[in-house]
DRENFITI-20942 format. One record per residue (C-alpha): residue in three letters; x, y, z. Coordinates in Angstrom, 1 decimal, decimal comma. Layout:
<rs>
+--------+--------+--------+--------+
| residu |     xx |     yy |     zz |
+--------+--------+--------+--------+
|    ALA |      X |      Y |      Z |
...
+--------+--------+--------+--------+
</rs>
This chain:
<rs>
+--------+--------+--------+--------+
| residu |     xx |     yy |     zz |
+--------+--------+--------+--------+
|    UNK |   25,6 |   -6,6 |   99,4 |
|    UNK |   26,7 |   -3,1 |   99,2 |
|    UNK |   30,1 |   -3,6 |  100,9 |
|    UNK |   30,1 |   -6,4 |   97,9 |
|    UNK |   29,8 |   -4,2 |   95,3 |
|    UNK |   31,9 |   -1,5 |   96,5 |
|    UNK |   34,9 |   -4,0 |   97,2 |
|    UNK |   34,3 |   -6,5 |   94,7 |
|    UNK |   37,0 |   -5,0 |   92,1 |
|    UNK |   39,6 |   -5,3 |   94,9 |
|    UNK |   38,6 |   -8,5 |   95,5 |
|    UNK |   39,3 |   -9,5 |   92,3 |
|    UNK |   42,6 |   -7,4 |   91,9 |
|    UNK |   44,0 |   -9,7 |   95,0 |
|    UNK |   42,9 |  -12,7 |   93,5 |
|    UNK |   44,6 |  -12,2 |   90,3 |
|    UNK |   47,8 |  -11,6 |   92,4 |
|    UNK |   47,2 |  -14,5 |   94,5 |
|    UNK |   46,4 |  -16,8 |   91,6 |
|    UNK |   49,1 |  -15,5 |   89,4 |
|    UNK |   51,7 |  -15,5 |   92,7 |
|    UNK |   50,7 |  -19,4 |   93,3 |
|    UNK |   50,8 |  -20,5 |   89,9 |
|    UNK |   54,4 |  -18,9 |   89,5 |
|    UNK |   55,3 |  -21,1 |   92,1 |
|    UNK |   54,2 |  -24,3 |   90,6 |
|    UNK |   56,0 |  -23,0 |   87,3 |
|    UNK |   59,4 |  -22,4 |   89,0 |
|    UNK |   58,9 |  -26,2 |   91,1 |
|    UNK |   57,5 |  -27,7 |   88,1 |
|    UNK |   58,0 |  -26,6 |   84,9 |
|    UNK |   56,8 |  -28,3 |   81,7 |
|    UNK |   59,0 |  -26,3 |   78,4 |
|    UNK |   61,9 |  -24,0 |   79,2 |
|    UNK |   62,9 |  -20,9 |   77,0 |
|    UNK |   66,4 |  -19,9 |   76,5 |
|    UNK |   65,3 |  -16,6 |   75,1 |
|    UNK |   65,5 |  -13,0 |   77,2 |
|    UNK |   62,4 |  -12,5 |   79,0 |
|    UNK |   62,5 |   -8,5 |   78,7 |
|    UNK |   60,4 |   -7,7 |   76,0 |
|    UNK |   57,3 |  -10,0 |   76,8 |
|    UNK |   57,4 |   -9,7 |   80,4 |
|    UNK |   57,3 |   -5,6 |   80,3 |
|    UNK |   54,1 |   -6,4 |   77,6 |
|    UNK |   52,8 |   -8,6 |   79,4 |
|    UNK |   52,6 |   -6,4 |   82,7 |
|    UNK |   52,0 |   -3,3 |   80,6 |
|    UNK |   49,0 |   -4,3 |   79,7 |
|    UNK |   48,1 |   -5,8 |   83,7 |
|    UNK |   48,6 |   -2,3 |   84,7 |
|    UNK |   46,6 |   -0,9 |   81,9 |
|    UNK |   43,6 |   -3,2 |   82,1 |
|    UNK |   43,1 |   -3,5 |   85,8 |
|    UNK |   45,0 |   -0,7 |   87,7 |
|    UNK |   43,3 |    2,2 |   85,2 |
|    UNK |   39,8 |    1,1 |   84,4 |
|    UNK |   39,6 |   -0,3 |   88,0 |
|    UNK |   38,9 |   -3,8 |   86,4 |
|    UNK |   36,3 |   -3,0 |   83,9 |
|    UNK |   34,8 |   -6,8 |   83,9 |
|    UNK |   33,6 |   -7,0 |   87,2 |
|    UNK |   32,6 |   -3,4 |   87,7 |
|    UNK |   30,5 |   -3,4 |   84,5 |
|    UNK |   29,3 |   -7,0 |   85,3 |
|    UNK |   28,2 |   -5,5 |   88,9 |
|    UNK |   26,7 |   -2,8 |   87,8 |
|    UNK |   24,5 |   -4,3 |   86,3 |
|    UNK |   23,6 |   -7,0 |   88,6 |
|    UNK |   22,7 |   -3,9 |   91,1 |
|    UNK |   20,1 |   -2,6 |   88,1 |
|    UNK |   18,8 |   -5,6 |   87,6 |
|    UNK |   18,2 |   -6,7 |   91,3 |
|    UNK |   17,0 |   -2,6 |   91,7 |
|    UNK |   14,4 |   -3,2 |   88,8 |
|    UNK |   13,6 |   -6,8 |   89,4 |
|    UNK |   14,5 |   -7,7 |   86,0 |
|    UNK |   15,1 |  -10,8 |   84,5 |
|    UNK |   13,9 |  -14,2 |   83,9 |
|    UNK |   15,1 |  -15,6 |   87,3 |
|    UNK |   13,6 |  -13,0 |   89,2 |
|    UNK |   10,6 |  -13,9 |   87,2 |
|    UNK |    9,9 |  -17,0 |   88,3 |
|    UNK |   11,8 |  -16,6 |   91,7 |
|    UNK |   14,6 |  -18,8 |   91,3 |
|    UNK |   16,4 |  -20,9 |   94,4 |
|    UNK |   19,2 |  -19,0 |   95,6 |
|    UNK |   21,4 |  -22,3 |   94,5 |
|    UNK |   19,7 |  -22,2 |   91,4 |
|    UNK |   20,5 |  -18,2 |   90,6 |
|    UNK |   24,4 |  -19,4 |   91,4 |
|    UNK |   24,5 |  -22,4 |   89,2 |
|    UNK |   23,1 |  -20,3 |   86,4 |
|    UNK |   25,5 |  -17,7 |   87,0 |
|    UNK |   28,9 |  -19,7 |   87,0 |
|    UNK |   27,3 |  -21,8 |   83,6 |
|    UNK |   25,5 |  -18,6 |   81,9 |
|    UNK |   29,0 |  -16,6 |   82,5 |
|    UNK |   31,3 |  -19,3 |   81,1 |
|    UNK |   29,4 |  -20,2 |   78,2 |
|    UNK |   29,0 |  -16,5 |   77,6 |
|    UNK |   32,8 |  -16,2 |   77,5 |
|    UNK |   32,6 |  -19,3 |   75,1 |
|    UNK |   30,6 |  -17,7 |   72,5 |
|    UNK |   32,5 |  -14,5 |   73,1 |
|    UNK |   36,0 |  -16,5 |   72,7 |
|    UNK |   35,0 |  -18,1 |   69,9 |
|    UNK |   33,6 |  -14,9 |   67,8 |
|    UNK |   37,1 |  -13,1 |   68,1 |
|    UNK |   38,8 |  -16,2 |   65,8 |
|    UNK |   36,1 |  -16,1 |   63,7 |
|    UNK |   35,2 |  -12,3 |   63,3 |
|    UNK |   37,7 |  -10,4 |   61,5 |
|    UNK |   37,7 |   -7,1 |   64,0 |
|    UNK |   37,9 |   -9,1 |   66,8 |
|    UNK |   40,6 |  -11,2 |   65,9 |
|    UNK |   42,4 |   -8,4 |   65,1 |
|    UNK |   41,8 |   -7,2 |   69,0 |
|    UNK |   42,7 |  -11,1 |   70,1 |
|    UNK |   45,5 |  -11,6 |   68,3 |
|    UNK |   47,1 |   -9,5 |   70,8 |
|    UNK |   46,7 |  -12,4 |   73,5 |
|    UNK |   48,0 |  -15,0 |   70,9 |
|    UNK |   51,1 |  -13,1 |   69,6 |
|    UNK |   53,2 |  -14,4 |   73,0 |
|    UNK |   55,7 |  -16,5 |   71,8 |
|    UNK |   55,6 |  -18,5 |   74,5 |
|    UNK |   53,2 |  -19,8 |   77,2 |
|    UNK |   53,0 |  -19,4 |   80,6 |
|    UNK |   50,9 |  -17,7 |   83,3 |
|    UNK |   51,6 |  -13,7 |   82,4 |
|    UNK |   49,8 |  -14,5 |   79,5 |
|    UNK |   47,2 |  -14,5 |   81,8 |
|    UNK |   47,3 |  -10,6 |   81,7 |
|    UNK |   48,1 |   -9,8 |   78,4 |
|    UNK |   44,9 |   -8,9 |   76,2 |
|    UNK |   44,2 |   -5,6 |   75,0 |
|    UNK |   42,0 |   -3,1 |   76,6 |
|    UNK |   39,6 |   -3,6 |   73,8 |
|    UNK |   38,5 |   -7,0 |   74,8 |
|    UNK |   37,7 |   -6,8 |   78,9 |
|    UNK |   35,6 |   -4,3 |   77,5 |
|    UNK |   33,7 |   -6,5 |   75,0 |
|    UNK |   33,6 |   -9,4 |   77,7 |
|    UNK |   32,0 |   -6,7 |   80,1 |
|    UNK |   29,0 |   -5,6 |   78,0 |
|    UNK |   28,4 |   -9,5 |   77,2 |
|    UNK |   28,5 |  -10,4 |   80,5 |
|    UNK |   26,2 |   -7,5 |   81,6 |
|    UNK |   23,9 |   -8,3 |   78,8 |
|    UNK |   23,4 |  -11,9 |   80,5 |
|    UNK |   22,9 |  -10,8 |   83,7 |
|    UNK |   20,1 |   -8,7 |   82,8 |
|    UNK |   18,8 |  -10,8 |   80,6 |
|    UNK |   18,8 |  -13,4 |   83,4 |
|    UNK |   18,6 |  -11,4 |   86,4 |
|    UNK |   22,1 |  -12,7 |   88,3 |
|    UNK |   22,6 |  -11,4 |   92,0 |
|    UNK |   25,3 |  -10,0 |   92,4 |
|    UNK |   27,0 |  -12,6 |   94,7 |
|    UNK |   26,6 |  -15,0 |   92,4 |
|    UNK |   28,2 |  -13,0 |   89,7 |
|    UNK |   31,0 |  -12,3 |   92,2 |
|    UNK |   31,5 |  -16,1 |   92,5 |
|    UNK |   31,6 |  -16,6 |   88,7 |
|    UNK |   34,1 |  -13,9 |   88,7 |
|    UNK |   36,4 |  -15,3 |   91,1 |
|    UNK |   36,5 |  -18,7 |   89,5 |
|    UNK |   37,3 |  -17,2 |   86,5 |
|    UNK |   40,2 |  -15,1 |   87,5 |
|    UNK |   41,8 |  -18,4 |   89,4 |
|    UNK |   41,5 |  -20,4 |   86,5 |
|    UNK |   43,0 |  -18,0 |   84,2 |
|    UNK |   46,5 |  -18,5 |   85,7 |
|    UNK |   45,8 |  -22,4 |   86,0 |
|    UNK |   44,7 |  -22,1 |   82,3 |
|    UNK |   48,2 |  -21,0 |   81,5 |
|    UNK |   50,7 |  -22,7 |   83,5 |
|    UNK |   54,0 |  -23,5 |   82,1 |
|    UNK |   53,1 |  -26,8 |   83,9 |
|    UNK |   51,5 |  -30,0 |   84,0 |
|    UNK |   49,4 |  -31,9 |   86,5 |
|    UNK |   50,1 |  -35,5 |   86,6 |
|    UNK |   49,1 |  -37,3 |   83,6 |
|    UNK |   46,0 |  -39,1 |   85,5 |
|    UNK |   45,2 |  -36,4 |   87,6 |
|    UNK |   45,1 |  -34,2 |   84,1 |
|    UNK |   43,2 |  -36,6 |   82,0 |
|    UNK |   41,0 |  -36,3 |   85,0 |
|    UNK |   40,3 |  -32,7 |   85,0 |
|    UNK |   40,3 |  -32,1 |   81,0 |
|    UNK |   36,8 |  -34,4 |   81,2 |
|    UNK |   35,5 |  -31,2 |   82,8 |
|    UNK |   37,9 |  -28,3 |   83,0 |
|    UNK |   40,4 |  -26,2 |   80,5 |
|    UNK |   44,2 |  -27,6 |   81,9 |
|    UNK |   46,6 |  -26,2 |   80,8 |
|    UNK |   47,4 |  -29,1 |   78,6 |
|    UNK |   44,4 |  -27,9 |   76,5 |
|    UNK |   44,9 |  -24,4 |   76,4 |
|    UNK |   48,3 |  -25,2 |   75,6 |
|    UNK |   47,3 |  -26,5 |   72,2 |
|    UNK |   44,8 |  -23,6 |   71,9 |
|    UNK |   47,8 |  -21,3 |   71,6 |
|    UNK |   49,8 |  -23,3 |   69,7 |
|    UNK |   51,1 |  -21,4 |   66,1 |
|    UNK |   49,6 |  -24,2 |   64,2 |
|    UNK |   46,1 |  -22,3 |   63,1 |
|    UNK |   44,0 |  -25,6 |   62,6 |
|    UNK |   45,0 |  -26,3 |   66,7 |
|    UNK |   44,0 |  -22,8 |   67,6 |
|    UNK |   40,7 |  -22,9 |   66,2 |
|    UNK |   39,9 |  -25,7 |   69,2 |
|    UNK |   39,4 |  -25,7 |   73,0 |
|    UNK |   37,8 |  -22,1 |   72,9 |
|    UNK |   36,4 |  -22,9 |   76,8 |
|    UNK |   37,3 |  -20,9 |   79,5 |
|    UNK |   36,4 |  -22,8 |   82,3 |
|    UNK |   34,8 |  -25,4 |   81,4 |
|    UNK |   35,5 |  -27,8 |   78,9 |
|    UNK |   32,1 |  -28,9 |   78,2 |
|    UNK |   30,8 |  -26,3 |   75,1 |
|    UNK |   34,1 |  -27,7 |   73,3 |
|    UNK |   32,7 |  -31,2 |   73,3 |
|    UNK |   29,3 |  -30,1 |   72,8 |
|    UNK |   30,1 |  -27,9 |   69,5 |
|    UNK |   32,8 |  -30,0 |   68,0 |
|    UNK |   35,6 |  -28,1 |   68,6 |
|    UNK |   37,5 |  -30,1 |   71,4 |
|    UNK |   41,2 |  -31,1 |   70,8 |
|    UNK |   42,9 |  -33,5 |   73,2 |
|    UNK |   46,6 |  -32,3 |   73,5 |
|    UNK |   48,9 |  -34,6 |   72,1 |
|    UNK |   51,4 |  -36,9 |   73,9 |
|    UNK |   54,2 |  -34,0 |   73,0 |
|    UNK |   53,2 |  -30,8 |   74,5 |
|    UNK |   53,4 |  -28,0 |   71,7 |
|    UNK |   56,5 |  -25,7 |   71,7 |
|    UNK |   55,8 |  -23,4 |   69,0 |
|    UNK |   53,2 |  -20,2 |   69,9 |
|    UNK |   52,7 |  -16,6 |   68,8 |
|    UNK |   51,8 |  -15,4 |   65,2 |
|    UNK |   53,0 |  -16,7 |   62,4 |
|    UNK |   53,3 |  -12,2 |   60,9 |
|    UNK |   55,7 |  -11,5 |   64,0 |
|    UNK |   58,1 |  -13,4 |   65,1 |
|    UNK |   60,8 |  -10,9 |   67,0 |
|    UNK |   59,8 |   -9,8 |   70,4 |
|    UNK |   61,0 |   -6,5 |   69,6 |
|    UNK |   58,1 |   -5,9 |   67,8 |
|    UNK |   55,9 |   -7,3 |   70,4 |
|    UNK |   56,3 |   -4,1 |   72,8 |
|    UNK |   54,0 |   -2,6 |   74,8 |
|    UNK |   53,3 |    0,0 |   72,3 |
|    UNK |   53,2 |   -2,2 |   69,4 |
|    UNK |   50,7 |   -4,5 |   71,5 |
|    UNK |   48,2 |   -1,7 |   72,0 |
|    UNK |   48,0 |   -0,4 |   68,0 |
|    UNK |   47,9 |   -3,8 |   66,7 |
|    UNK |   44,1 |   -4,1 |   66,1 |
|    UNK |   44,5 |   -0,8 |   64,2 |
|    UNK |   47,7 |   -1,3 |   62,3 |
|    UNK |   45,9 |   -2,2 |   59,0 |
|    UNK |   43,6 |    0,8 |   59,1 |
|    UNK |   47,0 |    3,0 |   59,6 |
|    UNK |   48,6 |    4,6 |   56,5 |
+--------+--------+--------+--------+
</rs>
């Protein structure tokens, strides 16, 4: 377990790259919309903000989320510690408990005004494809860390089943954003219990009453359950980002980073 924790945020980092690397792939075989536009300004954002959020902070998710896994296993806190859970039972809890936690968390930041202002950052790409996958402001990993470290106290999560939680999430992510489409019945399929990209797709759509919909980010299941699942539409969306900005060049990595704060500037 401790070669776990002191590994696990390189673990992740290479399964990021491997996720992103393989989803590229299926992009460039299959890919579903095609953009005319130059690439440069969102791609350097985009990566900007990989190297800022995992590279500097040493990927603050899973190192937080660890951290406290380790206190709560050192201090036998927690209600499944309480009751001394199955081991199966303590990983079940910890892929749901963590996915639902990013649900809540998801939905807050389009319905709280300060955190929107910190999402908006992931939704101002003007189009959709798997670097989106890296681009959210240094703000927000944070705020997903203390929520995710608050359940696993709360629940008492080991920390390899924490691990596993984290790993499905950072493969999905990319899937989540492909410029690409599984089949149609292999997709309709998936969509009864995972985020496609088909679904995500209309989460990021410019249209505000489609991105208030399909907050999940695994699963699909709190959507259905809370009312706010939107089944894509036979034509994928083609029209993303912000309705306030429009050119890339003000979509820089700078410009990225101070765009929660722009309205408290002078």
């Amino acid at each position: 377990m401790e070669g776990l924790a002191r590994h696990e945020s390189l673990i992740q980092t290479l399964a990021l790259l491997l996720a992103y690397l393989a989803v590229v792939l299926w992009e460039r075989l299959r890919p579903l919309l095609s953009y005319d536009a130059d690439d440069r300004w969102r791609m350097t954002s985009n990566f900007g903000l990989l190297v800022i959020n995992h590279a500097a902070p040493l990927f603050v998710v899973p190192v937080v989320t660890a951290f406290s896994s380790w206190a709560a296993s050192m201090m036998n806190v927690g209600w499944l510690n309480a009751v001394h859970a199955p081991r199966w039972m303590m990983f079940a809890m910890a892929v749901v408990a963590l996915d639902l936690t990013g649900w809540v968390v998801h939905r807050a930041m389009h319905k709280v005004g300060p955190l929107w202002q910190v999402h908006r950052v992931h939704h101002s790409d003007l189009r959709f494809d798997s670097s989106l996958g890296f681009r959210f402001h240094p703000v927000e990993p944070a705020l997903m860390a203390a929520a995710n470290a608050a359940v696993v106290m709360v629940l008492g999560l080991p920390l390899e089943a924490v691990f596993l939680s984290g790993v499905i999430t950072t493969l999905h992510n990319f899937f989540g954003h492909a410029n690409a489409s599984p089949a149609d019945n292999v997709e309709r399929g998936l969509r009864t219990w995972l985020i496609t990209p088909d679904l995500h797709r209309v989460h990021h759509s410019a249209h505000i009453a489609d991105s208030m919909s399909n907050f999940g980010i695994v699963f699909s299941w709190w959507d259905r359950l809370a009312g706010t699942y939107r089944a894509p539409a036979a034509k994928a969306p083609s029209d993303f980002g912000l309705d306030d900005v429009r050119d890339p060049r003000r979509l820089s990595l700078v410009s990225l980073l101070i765009m929660p704060f722009r309205r408290l500037l002078p």
